[in-house]
N, C-alpha and C positions, 0 to 999 in steps of 0.2 A: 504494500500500500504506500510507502514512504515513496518510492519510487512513480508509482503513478500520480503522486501528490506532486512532488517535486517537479513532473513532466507539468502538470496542471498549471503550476505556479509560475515556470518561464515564459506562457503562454503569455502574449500581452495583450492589454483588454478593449479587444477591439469587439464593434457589435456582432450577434450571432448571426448577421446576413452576411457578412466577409468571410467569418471564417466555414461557412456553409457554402458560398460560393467559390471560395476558395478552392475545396476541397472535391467538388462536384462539376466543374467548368469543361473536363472533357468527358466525362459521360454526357454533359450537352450537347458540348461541339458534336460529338459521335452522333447522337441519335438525331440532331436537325440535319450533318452530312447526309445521314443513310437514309432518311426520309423523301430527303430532297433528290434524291438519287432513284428510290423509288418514284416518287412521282415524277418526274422524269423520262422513265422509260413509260411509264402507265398512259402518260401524254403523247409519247412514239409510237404506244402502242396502239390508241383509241384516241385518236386526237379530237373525234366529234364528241366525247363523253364528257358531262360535265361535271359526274359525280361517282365516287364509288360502286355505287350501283348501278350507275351503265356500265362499267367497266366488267363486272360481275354479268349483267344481263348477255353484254357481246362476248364474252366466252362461254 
């Protein structure tokens, strides 16, 4: 416990929306990359469709 106290303590006190975005910044970047990648091709692929579910209907 002294040790996980001690880690606690160096921390400096900043608000918890830094150190939450801090620490979650490329599980974002990743998932708006890979989304946007999807939609994407989903656009290449049915470019009349303007919603998931034509997308869905045309296959």
């Amino acid at each position: 416990m002294a040790g996980v106290y001690r880690g606690l303590r160096r921390q400096d006190p900043s608000h918890w929306w830094q150190g939450a975005s801090r620490k979650t910044w490329l599980s974002a970047a990743a998932v708006i990359f890979f989304f946007s990648i999807a939609g994407l091709a989903l656009q290449v692929a049915v470019p009349e469709a303007h919603s998931i579910g034509a997308v869905v209907r045309h296959w």
